[in-house]
N, C-alpha and C positions, 0 to 999 in steps of 0.2 A: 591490624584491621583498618579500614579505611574509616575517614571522621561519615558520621551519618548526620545529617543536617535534619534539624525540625522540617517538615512539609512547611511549614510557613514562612520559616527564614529562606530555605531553596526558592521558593515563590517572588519574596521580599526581593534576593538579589536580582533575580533575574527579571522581576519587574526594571527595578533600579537600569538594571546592563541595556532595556532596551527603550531606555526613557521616558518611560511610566507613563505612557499615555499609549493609543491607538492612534494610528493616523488619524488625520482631520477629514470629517467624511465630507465627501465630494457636495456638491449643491445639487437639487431635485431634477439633472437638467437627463437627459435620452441616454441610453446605455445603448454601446455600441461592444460590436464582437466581434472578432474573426476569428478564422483556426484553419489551423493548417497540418496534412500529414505526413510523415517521411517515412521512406523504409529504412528500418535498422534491422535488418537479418541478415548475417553473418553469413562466410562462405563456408560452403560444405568443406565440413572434415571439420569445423571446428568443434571443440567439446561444447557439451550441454549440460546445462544446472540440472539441481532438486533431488539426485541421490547420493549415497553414498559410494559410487563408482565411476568409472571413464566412463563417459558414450560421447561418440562421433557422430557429429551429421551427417548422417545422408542424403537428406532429402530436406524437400521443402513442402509443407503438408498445406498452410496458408501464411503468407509473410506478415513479420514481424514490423510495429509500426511504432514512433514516437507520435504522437497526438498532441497538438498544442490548441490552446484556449488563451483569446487574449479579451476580456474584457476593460473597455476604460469606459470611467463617466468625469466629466469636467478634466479635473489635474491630476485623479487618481487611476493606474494602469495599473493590473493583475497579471500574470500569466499560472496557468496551470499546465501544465504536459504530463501525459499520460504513459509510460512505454511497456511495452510487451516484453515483459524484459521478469527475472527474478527476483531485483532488487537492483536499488541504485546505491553504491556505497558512499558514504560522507564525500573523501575528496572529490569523485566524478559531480557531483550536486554542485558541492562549494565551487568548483573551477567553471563548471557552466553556468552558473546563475552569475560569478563575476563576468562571466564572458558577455550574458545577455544585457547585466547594467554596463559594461563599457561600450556595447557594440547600438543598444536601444534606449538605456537610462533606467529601466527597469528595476528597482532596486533589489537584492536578494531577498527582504522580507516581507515582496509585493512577490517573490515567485517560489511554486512549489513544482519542484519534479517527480511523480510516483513513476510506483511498478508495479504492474496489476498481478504480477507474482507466478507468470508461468513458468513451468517447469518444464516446458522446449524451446528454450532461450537458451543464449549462449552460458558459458560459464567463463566470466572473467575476473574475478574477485574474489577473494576468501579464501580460508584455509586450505581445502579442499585442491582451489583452481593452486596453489602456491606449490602445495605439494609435488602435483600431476607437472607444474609446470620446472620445476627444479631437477626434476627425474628427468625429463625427455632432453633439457639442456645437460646436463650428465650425460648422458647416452648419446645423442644426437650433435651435443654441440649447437644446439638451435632449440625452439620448439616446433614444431612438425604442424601441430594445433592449431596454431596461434599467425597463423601468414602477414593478419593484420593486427594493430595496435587499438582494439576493440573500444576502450577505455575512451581513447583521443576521437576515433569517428565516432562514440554516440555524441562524445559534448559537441563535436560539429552539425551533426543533425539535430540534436536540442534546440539548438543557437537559431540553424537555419529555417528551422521550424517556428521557433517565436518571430523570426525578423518577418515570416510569410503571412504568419497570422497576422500583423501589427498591417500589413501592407494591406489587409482583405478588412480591417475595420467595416460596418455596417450600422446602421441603426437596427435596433432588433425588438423583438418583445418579448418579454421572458414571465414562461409561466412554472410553477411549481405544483408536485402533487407527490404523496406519498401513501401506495398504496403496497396491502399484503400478497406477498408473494403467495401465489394458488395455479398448481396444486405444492403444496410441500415438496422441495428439493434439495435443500441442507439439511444437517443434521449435525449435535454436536458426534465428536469424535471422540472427546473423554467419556469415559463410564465407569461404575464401580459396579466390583465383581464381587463374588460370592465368598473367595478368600480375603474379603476385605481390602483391595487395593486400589485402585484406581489405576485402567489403561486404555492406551490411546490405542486406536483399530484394531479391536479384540476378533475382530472379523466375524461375515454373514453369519448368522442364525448360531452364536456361540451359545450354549448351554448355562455358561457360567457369565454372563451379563446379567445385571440384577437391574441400573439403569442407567440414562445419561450423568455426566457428573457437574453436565451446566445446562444453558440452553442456549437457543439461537436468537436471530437477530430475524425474522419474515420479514421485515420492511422494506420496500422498493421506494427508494429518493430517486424521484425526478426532474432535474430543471431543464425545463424545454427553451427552445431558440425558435420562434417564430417571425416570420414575412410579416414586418407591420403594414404592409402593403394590402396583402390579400389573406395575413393569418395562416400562411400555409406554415407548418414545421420542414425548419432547415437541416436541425440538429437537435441531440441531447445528451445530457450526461448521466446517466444511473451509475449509482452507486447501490450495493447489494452486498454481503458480509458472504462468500462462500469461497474456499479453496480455489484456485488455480491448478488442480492436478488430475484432469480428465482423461487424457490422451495418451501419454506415454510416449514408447517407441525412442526412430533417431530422424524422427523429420520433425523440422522447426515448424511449432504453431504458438497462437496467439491465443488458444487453445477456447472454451467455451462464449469468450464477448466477441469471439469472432464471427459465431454464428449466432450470437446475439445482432450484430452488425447486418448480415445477409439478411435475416429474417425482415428487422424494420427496413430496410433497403427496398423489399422488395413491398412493403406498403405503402411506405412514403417516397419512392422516387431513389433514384439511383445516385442522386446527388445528397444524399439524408448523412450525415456523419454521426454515426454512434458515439461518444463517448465513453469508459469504464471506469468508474475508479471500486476499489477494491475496498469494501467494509471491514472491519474488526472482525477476524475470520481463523485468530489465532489457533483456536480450537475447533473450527466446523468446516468440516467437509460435504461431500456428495453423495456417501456412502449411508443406505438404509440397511443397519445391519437386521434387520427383522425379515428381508427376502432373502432373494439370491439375486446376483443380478447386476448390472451399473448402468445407470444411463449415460448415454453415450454424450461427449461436446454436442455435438449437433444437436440433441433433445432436449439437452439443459438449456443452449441458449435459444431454442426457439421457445420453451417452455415461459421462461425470463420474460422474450418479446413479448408474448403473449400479457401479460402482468406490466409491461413498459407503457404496450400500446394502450391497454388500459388506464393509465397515468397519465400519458399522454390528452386523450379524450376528455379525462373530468379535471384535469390540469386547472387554476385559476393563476389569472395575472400574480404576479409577486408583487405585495403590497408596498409603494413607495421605495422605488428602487432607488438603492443609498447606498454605493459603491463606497467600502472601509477598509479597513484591513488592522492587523494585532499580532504580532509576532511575541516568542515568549522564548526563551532558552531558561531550563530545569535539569540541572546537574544531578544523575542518578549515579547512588554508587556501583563497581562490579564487582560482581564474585570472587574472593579471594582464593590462593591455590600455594601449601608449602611452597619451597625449593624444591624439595624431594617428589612432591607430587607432580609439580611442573618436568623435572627431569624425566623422571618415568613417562610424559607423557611424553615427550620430545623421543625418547628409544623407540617407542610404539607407534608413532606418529605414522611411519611408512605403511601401517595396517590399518589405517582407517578408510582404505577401499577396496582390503581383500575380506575376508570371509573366517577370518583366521580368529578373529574375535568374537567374544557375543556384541550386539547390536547398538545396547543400547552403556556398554565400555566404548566401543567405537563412538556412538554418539559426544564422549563426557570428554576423549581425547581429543576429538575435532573442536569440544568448545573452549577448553582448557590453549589450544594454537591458536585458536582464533581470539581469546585476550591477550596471549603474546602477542601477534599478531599487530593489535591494535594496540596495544601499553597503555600505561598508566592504571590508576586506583579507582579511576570516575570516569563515568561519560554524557557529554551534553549533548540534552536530547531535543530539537526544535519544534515547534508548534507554530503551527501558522493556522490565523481564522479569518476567514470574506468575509464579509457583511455584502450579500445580494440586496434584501430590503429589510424591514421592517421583522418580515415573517418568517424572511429564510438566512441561513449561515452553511458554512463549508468551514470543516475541521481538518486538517491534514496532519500527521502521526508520524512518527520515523518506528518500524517495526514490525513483526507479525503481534496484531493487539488481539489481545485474548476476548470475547464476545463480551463480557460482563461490564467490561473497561469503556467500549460503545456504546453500552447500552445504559449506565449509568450519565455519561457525557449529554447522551440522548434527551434524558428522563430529566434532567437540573435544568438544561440548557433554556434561557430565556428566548431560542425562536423553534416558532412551531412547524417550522421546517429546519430540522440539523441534521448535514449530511456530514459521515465521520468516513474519512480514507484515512487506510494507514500503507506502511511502507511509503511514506516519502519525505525526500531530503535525506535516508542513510536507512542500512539497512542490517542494524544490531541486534537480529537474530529478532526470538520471542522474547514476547511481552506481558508475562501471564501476571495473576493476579493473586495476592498474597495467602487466599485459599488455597490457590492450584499449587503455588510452593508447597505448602503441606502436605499435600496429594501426591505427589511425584509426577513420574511417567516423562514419558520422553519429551516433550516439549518443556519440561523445568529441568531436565538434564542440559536440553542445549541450550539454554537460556544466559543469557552472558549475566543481565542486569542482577542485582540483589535485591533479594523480597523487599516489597513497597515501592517499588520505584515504578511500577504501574499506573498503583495509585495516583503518585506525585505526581504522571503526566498528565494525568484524567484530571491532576485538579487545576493543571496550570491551563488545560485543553477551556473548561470551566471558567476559568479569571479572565481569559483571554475575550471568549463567548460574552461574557458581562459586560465586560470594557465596553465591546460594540454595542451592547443593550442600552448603554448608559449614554452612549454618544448617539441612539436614534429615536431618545425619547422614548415612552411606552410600549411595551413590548406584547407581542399579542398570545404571551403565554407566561 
C-alpha cells in the first residue's frame, strides 16, 4: 500500500517545495488586461471525448477556442487560458506554461491552463484515446484519426495566445459580483435510492429516487473588465459549477458558454469576450430528473446570461486591487490494484468500448489503464491562487472537483468573493469527497485518487487563499 502522509505534513512539504511564502504582492499601482482568442478545433474525422466509444467528427456545430487572460499590475504577470477542450493532461500543461516563461517570462506558478470540460472536443489523451489509437495503427499502419499531432498545436496556440494577450495590455477596471443562479439549472446527479444505494443518473421521473445525495453550488462569480474611460464592459469571466455535456452528437461544440457568449454579445456589443471557467461540478449536471425533458445548450447558456448580466449591473469595483499570486503542490496517494487484478484488466482492456461488459466493469478497467497509464504510487496535484484585491481571489483545481470540496473552499475562504475552477493544469479523472467513497457509483469507480485526497486539496486550496489574506492585510470576510 502506498505511505499515506498526515494532511499536515503533505501541506508542510509542499509549502517548503514552493518557498513558503506567496509572491510579493505588487504595489497599489492600475491593473492592466489583455486577452486574446485562438481557435483549437480539430479537423473533421477526428475522434471525440466524454464516452465510452469511438465517435468521428463530422461537423462543426460552433468552434472550439483557447481563451487567454493576461493580467499584470507593477512586476507581477498572471496568465489564465481557458480551452474548450475535455481536459488538459499534466504534460500538455507542464510543456506550455515552460513554453510561455521561456518565450514571455511568465513563470509556471503565475499561469493556469483549464478546460471547461466539453465533451465535443477532440479526444487526445487517456486511456481510452491510447487504446483506439494502438488498434487503428495495428490495422492501418497509421492512425486514420489523428492527421494532426493535436497535443503539440494546442501548446502552440496556448503560447500564441498569451504572447497576444500580453501584446493588447490595457488599463482596465475591474468589478466583482456574485449572484444566484435563477431560475434553477444544475442539479446534483448523485442520489440515493430506495434499495439503499447511491446512483449517478438514475434517470427522469425514476420511482425508486428517494433524494439528491449532495447539493449544488447556485452561485454565479463574476469579474467584469471595464472601459475606465467611459465604464463600458469589455469582457468577463463567470465561473459557474455545472457539467459540460448538453449536446452530444459528432459536431464539435464549445457546447453551453458558447451560447452563453452569443447571448452577452448580443447586449454588450460584438466586441464583449465571454470568458468560462468551469466550478466544482464533479457531481452536478443539467438534468431535472423530476420532469421529462433537457434543456437545450442554447437555453442553458442564455438562461446563465441572463444571471451574468445581472452581475454584471450590480457588479462593484474590486476593493484595492493587489495583484499576488500562491502556488502549492500536495502529493495525493492513488488507488491501489493486485497484479492479478491489473492483468485481468489489461485482457479486458479491448472492451471498454464495446457493449460486451456491464457499464460500470467497463468504467473500473478504464480506470485501473489509466494508473498504468500514468505509474507510480502518488500523484501531485497543483493549486494555484490570484489575489485580484482585497475582496476577491481565483482558485484553480487539477480534476473533476466534487461540489462539497467548492463549496467548503468557498465557505473558509478569507475573500468575499472566491471563484473556484477546477480541471486545470492536469486532468486526473474525479475528485470526489471521502463521503462519496463510501457511497459508490460511478464517479468513485473512475476515480484514480485515494479517499481523502479531496480533502487534502481543499486544504492546501485553503492555505494557499490565507497566505494572500495574510500578505493584503484585513480581509473583508
Amino acid at each position: 500500500m502506498p505511505l499515506k502522509l498526515p494532511s499536515w505534513l503533505s501541506l508542510l512539504i509542499a509549502f517548503a517545495a514552493t518557498g513558503g511564502a506567496p509572491a510579493t504582492p505588487a504595489a497599489a499601482q492600475e491593473v492592466q488586461a489583455g486577452w486574446a482568442l485562438v481557435d483549437i478545433t480539430p479537423p473533421l474525422g477526428y475522434r471525440m471525448s466524454g464516452y465510452f466509444r469511438e465517435r468521428r467528427a463530422t461537423g462543426i456545430k460552433d468552434p472550439l477556442h483557447a481563451k487567454a487572460i493576461v493580467l499584470k499590475q507593477d512586476d507581477v504577470t498572471v496568465a489564465l487560458v481557458f480551452c474548450d477542450l475535455i481536459g488538459v493532461p499534466w504534460y500538455v500543461s507542464r510543456a506550455t506554461r515552460r513554453a510561455i516563461e521561456d518565450r514571455y517570462g511568465i513563470p509556471p506558478e503565475r499561469c493556469s491552463v483549464m478546460a471547461t470540460h466539453t465533451h465535443t472536443g477532440p479526444l487526445y489523451f487517456g486511456a481510452i484515446r491510447e487504446l483506439l489509437h494502438r488498434q487503428a495503427i495495428e490495422k492501418h499502419g497509421r492512425d486514420p484519426a489523428e492527421p494532426v499531432d493535436y497535443a503539440a498545436f494546442l501548446e502552440e496556440r496556448i503560447v500564441e495566445a498569451v504572447g497576444k494577450a500580453l501584446d493588447r495590455l490595457r488599463p482596465v477596471r475591474l468589478r466583482v459580483a456574485t449572484v444566484k443562479q435563477e431560475p434553477q439549472i444544475s442539479f446534483n446527479r448523485r442520489f440515493y435510492m430506495k434499495n439503499g444505494t447511491v446512483r449517478f443518473n438514475p434517470g427522469q421521473l425514476n420511482p425508486n429516487i428517494v433524494r439528491p445525495a449532495g447539493p449544488i453550488d447556485p452561485e454565479v462569480n463574476v469579474l467584469v473588465f471595464d472601459d475606465p474611460t467611459d465604464g463600458r464592459p469589455l469582457g468577463a469571466l463567470t465561473v459557474f459549477a455545472m457539467h459540460l455535456d448538453t449536446v452530444g452528437g459528432t459536431e464539435y461544440s464549445a457546447d453551453y458558454p458558447y451560447h452563453l457568449e452569443v447571448a452577452l454579445r448580443r447586449r454588450y456589443g460584438e466586441g464583449f469576450v465571454s470568458f468560462f471557467g468551469t466550478g466544482t461540478c464533479g457531481d452536478i449536471n443539467h438534468i431535472d430528473v423530476t420532469v421529462r425533458g433537457r434543456r437545450s445548450a442554447q437555453e442553458l447558456g442564455e438562461l446563465l446570461a441572463g444571471s451574468v448580466s445581472r452581475a454584471i449591473k450590480a457588479a462593484r469595483p474590486v476593493d484595492a486591487p493587489s495583484l499576488a499570486t500562491a502556488h502549492r503542490v500536495v502529493r495525493v496517494p492513488l488507488q491501489h490494484y493486485s497484479q492479478a487484478e491489473i492483468e485481468e484488466a489489461r485482457r479486458q482492456y479491448p472492451n471498454i468500448v464495446s457493449r460486451s461488459l456491464p457499464f460500470l466493469e467497463r468504467v473500473r478497467i478504464y480506470k485501473i489503464m489509466a494508473l498504468q497509464w500514468r505509474g507510480g504510487d502518488s500523484i501531485d496535484l497543483e493549486v494555484h491562487a490570484f489575489r485580484i484585491g482585497h475582496d476577491t481571489a481565483i482558485v484553480t483545481l487539477p480534476g473533476e472537483v466534487f461540489v462539497d470540496l467548492g463549496l467548503q473552499i468557498k465557505r473558509a475562504s478569507p475573500f468575499k468573493h472566491t471563484f473556484v475552477i477546477e480541471l486545470a493544469n492536469d486532468a486526473p479523472g474525479y475528485i470526489p469527497t471521502e463521503k462519496a467513497f463510501r457511497e459508490g457509483s460511478y464517479e468513485t469507480v473512475n476515480s484514480r485518487i485515494a479517499p481523502g485526497g479531496g480533502e487534502r486539496l481543499a486544504a492546501s486550496a485553503l492555505e494557499a487563499l490565507r497566505s494572500l489574506a495574510d500578505t493584503a492585510g484585513d480581509s473583508t470576510r
